[in-house]
VEXDRENKOL-296085 format. One record per residue (C-alpha): residue number from 0; residue in three letters; x, y, z. Coordinates in steps of 0.05 Angstrom, whole numbers, plus 5000, padded with zeros to 4 digits. Example, Ala and Ser with C-alpha at 12.3 -4.5 7.8 and 13.67 -1.06 7.14 Angstrom:
! residues 2
@num:0, residu:ALA, x:5246, y:4910, z:5156 .
@num:1, residu:SER, x:5273, y:4979, z:5143 .
END
This chain:
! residues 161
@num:0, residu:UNK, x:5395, y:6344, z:0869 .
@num:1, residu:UNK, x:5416, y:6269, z:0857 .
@num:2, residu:UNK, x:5425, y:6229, z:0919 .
@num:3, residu:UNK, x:5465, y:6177, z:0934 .
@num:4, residu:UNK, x:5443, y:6103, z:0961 .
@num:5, residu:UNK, x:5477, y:6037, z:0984 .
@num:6, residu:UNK, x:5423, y:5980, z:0982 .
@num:7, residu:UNK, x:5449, y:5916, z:1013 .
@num:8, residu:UNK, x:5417, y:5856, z:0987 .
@num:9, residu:UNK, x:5408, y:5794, z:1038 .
@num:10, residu:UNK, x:5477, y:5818, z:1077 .
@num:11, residu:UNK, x:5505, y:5793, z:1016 .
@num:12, residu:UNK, x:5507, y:5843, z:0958 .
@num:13, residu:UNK, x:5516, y:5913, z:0952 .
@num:14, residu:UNK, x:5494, y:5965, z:0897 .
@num:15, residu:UNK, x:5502, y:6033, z:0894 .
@num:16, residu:UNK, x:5440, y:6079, z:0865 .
@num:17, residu:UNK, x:5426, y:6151, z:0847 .
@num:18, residu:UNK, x:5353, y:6179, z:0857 .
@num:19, residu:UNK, x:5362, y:6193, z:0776 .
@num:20, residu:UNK, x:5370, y:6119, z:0770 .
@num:21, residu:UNK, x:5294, y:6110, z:0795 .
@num:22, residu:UNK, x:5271, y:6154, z:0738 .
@num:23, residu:UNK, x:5294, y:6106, z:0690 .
@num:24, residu:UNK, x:5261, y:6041, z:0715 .
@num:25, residu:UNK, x:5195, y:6023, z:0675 .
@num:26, residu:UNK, x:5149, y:6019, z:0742 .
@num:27, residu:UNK, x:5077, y:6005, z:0742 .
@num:28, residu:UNK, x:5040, y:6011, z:0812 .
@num:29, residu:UNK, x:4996, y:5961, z:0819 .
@num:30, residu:UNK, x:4972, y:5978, z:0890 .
@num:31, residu:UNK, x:5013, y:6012, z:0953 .
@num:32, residu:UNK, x:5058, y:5948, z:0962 .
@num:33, residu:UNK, x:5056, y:5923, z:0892 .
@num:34, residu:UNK, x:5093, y:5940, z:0828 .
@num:35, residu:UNK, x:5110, y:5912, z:0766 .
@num:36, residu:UNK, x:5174, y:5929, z:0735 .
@num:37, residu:UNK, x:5204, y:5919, z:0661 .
@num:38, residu:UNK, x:5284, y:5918, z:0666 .
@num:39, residu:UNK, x:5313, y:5904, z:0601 .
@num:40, residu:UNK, x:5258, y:5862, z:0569 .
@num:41, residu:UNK, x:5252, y:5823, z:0640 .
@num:42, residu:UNK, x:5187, y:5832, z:0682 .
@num:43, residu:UNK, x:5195, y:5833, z:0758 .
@num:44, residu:UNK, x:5131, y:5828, z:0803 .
@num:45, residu:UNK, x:5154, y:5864, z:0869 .
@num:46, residu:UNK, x:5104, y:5864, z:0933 .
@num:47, residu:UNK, x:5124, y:5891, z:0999 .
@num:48, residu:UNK, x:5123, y:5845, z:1056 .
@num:49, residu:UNK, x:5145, y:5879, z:1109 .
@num:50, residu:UNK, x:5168, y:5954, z:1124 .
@num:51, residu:UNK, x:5211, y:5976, z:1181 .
@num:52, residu:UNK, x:5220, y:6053, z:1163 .
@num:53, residu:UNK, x:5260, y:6072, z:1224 .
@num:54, residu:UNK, x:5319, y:6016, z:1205 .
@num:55, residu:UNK, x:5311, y:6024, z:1137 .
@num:56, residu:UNK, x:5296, y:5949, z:1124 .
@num:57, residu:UNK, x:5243, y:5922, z:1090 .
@num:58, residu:UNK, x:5228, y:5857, z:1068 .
@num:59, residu:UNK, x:5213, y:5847, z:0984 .
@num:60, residu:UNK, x:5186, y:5786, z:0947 .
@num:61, residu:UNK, x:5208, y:5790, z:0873 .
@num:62, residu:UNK, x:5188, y:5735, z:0828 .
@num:63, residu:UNK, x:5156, y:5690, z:0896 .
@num:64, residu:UNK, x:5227, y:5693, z:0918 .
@num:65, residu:UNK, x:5241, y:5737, z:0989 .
@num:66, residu:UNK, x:5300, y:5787, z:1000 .
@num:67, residu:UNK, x:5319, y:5827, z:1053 .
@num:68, residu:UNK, x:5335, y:5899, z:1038 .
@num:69, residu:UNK, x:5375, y:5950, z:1073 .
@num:70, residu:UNK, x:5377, y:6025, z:1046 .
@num:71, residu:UNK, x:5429, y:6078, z:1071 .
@num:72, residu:UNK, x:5428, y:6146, z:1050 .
@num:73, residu:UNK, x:5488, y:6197, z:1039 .
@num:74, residu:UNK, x:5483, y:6214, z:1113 .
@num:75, residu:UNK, x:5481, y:6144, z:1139 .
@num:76, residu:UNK, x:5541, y:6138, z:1097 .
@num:77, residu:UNK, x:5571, y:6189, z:1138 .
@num:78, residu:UNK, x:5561, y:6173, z:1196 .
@num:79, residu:UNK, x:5582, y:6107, z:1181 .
@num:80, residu:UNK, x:5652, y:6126, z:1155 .
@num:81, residu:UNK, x:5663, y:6180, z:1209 .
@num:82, residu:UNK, x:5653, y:6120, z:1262 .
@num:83, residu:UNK, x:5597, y:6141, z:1296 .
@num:84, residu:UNK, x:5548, y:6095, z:1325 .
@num:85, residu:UNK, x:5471, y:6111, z:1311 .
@num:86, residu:UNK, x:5462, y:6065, z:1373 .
@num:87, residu:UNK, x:5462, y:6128, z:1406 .
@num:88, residu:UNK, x:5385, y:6139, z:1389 .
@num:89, residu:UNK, x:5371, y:6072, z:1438 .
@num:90, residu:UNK, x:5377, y:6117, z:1501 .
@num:91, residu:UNK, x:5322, y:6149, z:1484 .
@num:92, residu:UNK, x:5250, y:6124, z:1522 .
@num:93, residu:UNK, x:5216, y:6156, z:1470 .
@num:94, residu:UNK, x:5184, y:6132, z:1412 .
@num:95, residu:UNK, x:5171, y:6198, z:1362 .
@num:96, residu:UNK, x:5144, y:6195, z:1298 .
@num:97, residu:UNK, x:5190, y:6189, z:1244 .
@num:98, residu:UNK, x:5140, y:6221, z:1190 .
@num:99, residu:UNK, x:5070, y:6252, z:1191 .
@num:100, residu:UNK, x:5013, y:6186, z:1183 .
@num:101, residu:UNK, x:4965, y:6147, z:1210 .
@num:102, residu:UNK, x:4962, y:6100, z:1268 .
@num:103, residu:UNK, x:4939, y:6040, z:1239 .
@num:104, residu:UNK, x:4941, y:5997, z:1299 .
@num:105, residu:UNK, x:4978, y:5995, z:1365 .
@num:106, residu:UNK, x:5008, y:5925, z:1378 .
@num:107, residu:UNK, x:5028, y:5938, z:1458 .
@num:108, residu:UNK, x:4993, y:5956, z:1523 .
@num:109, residu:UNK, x:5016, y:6001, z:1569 .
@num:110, residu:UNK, x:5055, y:5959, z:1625 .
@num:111, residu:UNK, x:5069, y:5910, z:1575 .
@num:112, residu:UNK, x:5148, y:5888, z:1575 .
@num:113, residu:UNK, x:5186, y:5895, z:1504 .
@num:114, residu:UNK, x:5243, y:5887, z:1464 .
@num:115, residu:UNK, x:5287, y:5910, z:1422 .
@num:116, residu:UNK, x:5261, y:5908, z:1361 .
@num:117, residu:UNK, x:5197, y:5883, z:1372 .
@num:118, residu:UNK, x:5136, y:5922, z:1331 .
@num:119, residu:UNK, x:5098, y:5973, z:1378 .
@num:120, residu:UNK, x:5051, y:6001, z:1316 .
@num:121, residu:UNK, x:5036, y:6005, z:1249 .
@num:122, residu:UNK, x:5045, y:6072, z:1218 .
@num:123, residu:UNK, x:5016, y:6090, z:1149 .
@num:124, residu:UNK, x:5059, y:6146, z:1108 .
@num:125, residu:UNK, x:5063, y:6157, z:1043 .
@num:126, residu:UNK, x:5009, y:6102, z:1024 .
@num:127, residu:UNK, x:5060, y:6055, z:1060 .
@num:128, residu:UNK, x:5052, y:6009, z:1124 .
@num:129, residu:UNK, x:5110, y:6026, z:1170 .
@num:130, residu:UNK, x:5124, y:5984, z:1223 .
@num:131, residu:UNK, x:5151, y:6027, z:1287 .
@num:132, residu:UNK, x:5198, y:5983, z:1327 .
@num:133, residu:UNK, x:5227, y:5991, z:1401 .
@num:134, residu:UNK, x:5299, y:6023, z:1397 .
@num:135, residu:UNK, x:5312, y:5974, z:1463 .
@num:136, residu:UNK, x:5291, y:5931, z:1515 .
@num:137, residu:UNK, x:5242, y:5968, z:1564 .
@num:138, residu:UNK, x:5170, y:5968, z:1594 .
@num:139, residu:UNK, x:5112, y:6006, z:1565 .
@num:140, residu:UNK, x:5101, y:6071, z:1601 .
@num:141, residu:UNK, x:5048, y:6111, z:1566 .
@num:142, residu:UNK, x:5019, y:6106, z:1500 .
@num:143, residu:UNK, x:4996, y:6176, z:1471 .
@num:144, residu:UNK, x:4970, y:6164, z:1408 .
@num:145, residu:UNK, x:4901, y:6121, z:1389 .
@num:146, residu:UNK, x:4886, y:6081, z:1335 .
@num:147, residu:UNK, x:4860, y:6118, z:1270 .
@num:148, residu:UNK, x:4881, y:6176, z:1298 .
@num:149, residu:UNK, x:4942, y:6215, z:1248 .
@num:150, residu:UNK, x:5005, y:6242, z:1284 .
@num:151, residu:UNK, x:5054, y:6303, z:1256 .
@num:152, residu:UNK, x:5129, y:6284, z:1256 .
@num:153, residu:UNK, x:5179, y:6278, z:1315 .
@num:154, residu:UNK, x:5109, y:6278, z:1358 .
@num:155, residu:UNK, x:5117, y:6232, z:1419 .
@num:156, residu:UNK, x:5080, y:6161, z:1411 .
@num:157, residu:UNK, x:5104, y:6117, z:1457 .
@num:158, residu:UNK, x:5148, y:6125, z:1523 .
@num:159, residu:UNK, x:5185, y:6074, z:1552 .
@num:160, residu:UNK, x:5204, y:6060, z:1620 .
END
């Protein structure tokens, strides 16, 4: 089934794909953050600089110049349009995996004060790094995973206080 997807470009520009669309591109992987791609006779040298999976943001350098990218899905789109808030997630002291991977390092202590946003671990999925952020200002309560160690998704990694 095609699915739908709004990428926001910098906060500046919008462009709406289908998963077909992907199909289409001339893509060469040159390693898990690298690709080259061939768009109408123009070469574009893509590396990924930083991932955050959870927000759906990741950072791209294309051609040595940076852009910041923002991907929402069909049901972000609804959620979106039917006015609800997925601030409603930050309540949660629970940090859960948002995919099976494997903890690549851990970048807090427990104890340790945090914020929102800040990166708690590295996650590898999928042959990607994934950066796992705090959903909101707290205090390191327990840490249940280890380094090197490969969690199952929605399993509890970090709590918060």
């Amino acid at each position: 089934m095609d699915q739908n997807f709004k990428v926001k470009v910098n906060d500046s520009f919008e462009y709406n794909f289908k998963s077909s669309d992907l199909n289409k591109l001339d893509l060469l992987k040159l390693s898990k953050s690298k690709f080259h791609v061939l768009n109408n006779n123009k070469p574009f040298f893509i590396s990924f600089k930083k991932f955050d999976f959870h927000n759906k943001e990741y950072i791209l350098n294309i051609n040595d110049n940076d852009y910041t990218v923002k991907i929402s899905n069909q049901l972000d789109l609804l959620i979106k349009e039917m006015g609800f808030s997925v601030g409603s997630s930050k309540k949660s002291n629970e940090i859960k995996a948002p995919m099976p991977g494997l903890i690549l390092e851990i970048n807090v202590k427990e104890g340790q004060e945090v914020k929102e946003g800040d990166t708690l671990l590295i996650l590898e999925a999928m042959k990607m790094e994934n950066s796992i952020g705090s959903l909101k200002d707290g205090i390191i309560k327990s840490i249940n995973v280890k380094s090197g160690e490969t969690v199952e998704k929605g399993e509890i990694m970090i709590e918060l206080e």
